[in-house]
N, C-alpha and C positions, 0 to 999 in steps of 0.2 A: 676235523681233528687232524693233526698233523704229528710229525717226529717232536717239535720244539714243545708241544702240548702234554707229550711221552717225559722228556726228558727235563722240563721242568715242572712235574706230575700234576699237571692242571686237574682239575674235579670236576669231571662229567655230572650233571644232573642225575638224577635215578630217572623222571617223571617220564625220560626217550622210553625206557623199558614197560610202561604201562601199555605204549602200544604195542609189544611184540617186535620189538626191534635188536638186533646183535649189534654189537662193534666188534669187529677183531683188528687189532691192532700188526701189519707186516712191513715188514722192516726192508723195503725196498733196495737200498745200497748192497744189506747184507746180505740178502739173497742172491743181487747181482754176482758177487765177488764168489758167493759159493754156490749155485745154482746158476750159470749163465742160460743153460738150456729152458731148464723151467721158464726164465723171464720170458725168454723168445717166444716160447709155446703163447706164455700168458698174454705179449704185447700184441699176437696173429690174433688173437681171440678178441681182444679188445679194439683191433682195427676193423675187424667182421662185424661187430658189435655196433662203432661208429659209422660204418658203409651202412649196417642195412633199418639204420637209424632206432634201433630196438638203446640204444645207448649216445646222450648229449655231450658235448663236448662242454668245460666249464663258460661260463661267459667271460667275455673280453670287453673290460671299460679302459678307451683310449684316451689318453689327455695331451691336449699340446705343452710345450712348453710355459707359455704365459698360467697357464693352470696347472703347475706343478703342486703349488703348495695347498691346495683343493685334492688331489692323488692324494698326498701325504695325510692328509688329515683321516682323510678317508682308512686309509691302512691303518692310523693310528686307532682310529675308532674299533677296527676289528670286526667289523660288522658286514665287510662284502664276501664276497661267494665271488671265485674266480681268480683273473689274472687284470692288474692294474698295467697300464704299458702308460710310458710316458715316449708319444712321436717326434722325435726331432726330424723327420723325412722334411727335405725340402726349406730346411732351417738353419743358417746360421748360428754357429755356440760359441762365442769367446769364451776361451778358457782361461783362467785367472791364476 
C-alpha cells in the first residue's frame, strides 16, 4: 500500500482483517517537514532493526538494458514486492 493508493482511494480488501491485521496509513514527507526529529528517532530504530536482522530489507530485481521492456511490464502488472532497478553499469546508452 503506498501514498498513490491513499490519494487515488484504491479499496483494500476487508478479507486482510479476518486475520487480525491493522493498516495505518503515515504520511512520510509530512511528517518529515513537521516532525524532523521524530523521523530521525524512527529511521535509528529501523537501522537497528535492519543490523540485527529482526527486520528484511524489500527485494531488489535487477534488469539490464536488453530487458527493459520485461522491468516494465512487470510494474505494469503491479504484482512485485520491492524495487525494479534497471543497470546500465558498464553499458553504453545512445541517447536520441
Amino acid at each position: 500500500i503506498g501514498k498513490k493508493d491513499i490519494t487515488d482511494n484504491f479499496s483494500l480488501s476487508m478479507h486482510f482483517f479476518n486475520k487480525n491485521i491493522s493498516y495505518v496509513a503515515v504520511d512520510m514527507d509530512k511528517m518529515l517537514s513537521e516532525r524532523p526529529e521524530k523521523i530521525a528517532l524512527l529511521l535509528e530504530d529501523i537501522a537497528a532493526y535492519l543490523k540485527s536482522g529482526e527486520l528484511n530489507s524489500l527485494p531488489v530485481t535487477v534488469y539490464t538494458p536488453n530487458k527493459i521492456a520485461e522491468a516494465f511490464k512487470l510494474i505494469d502488472e503491479g504484482k512485485h514486492i520491492g524495487k525494479i532497478i534497471i543497470d546500465f553499469k558498464d553499458q553504453a546508452v545512445d541517447v536520441h
